[in-house]
C-alpha angles and dihedrals in degrees: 000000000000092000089046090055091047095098092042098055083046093056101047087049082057098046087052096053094037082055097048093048095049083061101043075054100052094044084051085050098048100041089042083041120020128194118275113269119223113278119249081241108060114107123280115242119202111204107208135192113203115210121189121192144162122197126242088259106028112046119180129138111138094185146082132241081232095052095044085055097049096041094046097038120001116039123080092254095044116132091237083062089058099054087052092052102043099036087056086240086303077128142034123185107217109172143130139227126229118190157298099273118175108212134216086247131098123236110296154158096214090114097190087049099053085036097055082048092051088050095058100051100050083047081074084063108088092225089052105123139165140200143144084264097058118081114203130218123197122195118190144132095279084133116218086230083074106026098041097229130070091215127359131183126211102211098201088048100052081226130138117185108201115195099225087202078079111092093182090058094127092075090045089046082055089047100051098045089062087055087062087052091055102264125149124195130288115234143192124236110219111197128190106200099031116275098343084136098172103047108021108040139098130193130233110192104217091022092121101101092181116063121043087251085079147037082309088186086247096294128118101231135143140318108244113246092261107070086029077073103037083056099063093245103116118072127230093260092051080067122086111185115192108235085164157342113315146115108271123202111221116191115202109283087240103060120098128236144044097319119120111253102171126055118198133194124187105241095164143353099302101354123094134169118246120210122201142177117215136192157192091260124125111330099353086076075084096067083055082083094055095044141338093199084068082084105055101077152354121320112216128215130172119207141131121275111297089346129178093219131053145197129212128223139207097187088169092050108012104206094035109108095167092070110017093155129130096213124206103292095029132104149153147209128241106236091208109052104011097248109159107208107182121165101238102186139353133205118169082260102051147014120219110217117187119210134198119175113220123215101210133164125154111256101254091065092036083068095047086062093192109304081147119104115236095270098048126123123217121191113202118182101308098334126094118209127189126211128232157147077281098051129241109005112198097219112199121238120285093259090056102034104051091027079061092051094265124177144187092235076066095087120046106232098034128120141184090279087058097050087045085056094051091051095053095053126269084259087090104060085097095057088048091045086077098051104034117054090207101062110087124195112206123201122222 
């Protein structure tokens, strides 16, 4: 028997080294040549725990826990459904609910407290889970008479509160997802003597009737060119920056695919306008109930380059935010630098902008023709320019420079002189005139 069992022992001996070396192999293969890592590129996936929740005094929730998840995450319409689509499946929502819990709290708007309570609840379901990965959305009465908002989201918490006395709470879960993702408002610029920017305008906050980011007239509807950039979800080719005049071909922003969709013109150091087509494509049929005339041109933002936040424009009128529009066979002119943006043509695939870069400068520094050295600063009237390799550089006003994530690394010769001076308002160019050789004061 013990010479019978001889191969057998021999074999097994074999097995065990051939095994042993394949994993000493695949160890030298996975360390030489490790395992793909997930592209930059790959979608973006939320994980989401819903909580509902009523308090001990104040008890609504007129939904299901069928219907949140479906709503959130399942149906056609859900707003799951509409990252995918305007992020261009950049980003999916996965999530679960858990409820309704009614909570040992009375009713209020202290959103971490009533968070920390919910938590604790849903901790009682099995499939309950948390990580640093997870957001939370309670939805409960806090009831936006008393808390001032309607649904509010605490970044560094990964929290969103959602008042469930809103019965429109589908478009503000939408808002306030994109501020998770890093999203600000969009706004609306309301000028009162045409695009004077930076000495006319006012800004309201929410003015922008036309991206979820805004007053978005109860409506899911895309995000504006603008934060689609700055998202990462256009492509390079989606993105036609003027160099110079010409005619630019613009396809509808909803519309997949290598197109361009946003136009952008440099205004200012750091600002351009974006110019973009919409229609009545996906959920954008939603803003046809807003305006149709929203379809016939070219929608106009100003913001700095990939930019979380925007700023709507009216440059035709310039503080009407219904119908902000330049419509096929309109145009204006950029007070500060002379570009003439007019909409040439318009099909249902594609909108025809015409370009023509102005070269202004006011008179008094047209004469100067350049005797300054690249770093200096010029004051003109109410208008600060900066000089560099690129000429004059028209530079907007402190609020709206630093507020945008302006630095002084922004602009090639400064130095810290120069972003103290920018902190302190442009007013005081003409004390530091006579301190700092290269600070000009030019009369007008």
């Amino acid at each position: 028997m013990g010479e019978g069992n001889f191969p057998m022992r021999v074999l097994k001996k074999v097995l065990t080294v051939l095994a042993a070396a394949m994993v000493v192999w695949g160890l030298f293969f996975y360390f030489i040549f490790p395992p793909a890592s997930v592209s930059a590129d790959s979608p973006k996936t939320l994980y989401i725990n819903v909580i509902m929740a009523n308090f001990s005094g104040a008890r609504y929730l007129p939904w299901t826990k069928e219907t949140i998840y479906n709503q959130l995450f399942a149906s056609p319409n859900s707003v799951n459904t509409f990252y995918q689509e305007t992020s261009f499946n950049n980003v999916n929502l996965s999530g679960k609910v858990f409820g309704p819990f009614t909570l040992p709290l009375s009713q209020t708007c202290d959103l971490p407290t009533v968070a920390a309570a919910a938590k604790k609840a849903a901790s009682s379901d099995y499939s309950y889970s948390e990580n640093s990965e997870i957001k939370t959305i309670v939805i409960a009465p806090f009831n936006s008479a008393r808390c001032g908002w309607i649904g509010y989201a605490l970044l560094g918490n990964d929290l969103i509160g959602i008042d469930s006395l809103n019965s429109n709470y589908l478009v503000t879960l939408a808002h306030e997802i994109g501020h998770l993702l890093g999203l600000l408002h969009a706004s609306f610029y309301n000028c009162q003597n045409s695009l004077d920017i930076e000495n006319s305008c006012t800004v309201e906050e929410y003015g922008d009737g036309y991206g979820v980011m805004g007053n978005a007239n109860a409506n899911m509807v895309y995000f504006n060119g603008v934060q689609m950039e700055a998202m990462g979800w256009l492509d390079t080719s989606n993105i036609a920056t003027v160099t110079q005049s010409g005619v630019y071909n613009l396809e509808p922003l909803e519309v997949p695919g290598s197109g361009p969709k946003v136009l952008k013109i440099r205004r200012a150091y750091n600002q351009y306008y974006y110019l973009e087509y919409r229609q009545p494509l996906g959920f954008d049929r939603n803003l046809a109930s807003v305006s149709n005339n929203l379809f016939q041109g070219a929608l106009v933002h100003l913001a700095p380059d990939k930019s979380f936040k925007s700023y709507l424009v009216n440059p035709l009128a310039s503080g009407d935010k219904v119908n902000p529009v330049v419509p096929v066979g309109s145009g204006f002119t950029d007070p500060l630098t002379g570009d003439v943006i007019a909409v040439a043509s318009q099909t249902p695939q594609s909108l025809s902008i015409n370009v023509s870069l102005g070269d202004k400068l006011p008179a008094g520094l047209s004469s100067l023709a350049m005797p300054h050295q690249a770093g200096s600063w010029i004051l003109y009237g109410k208008t600060v320019y900066f000089t560099d390799a690129k000429g004059f550089i028209p530079v907007s006003t402190w609020p709206i420079f630093l507020s945008n994530g302006g630095k002084k690394e922004q602009l090639e010769s400064a130095n810290s002189t120069d972003i103290a001076l920018i902190k302190a308002g442009w007013l005081s160019l003409p004390l530091m005139a006579r301190k700092d050789k290269r600070v000009f004061v030019v009369s007008n």
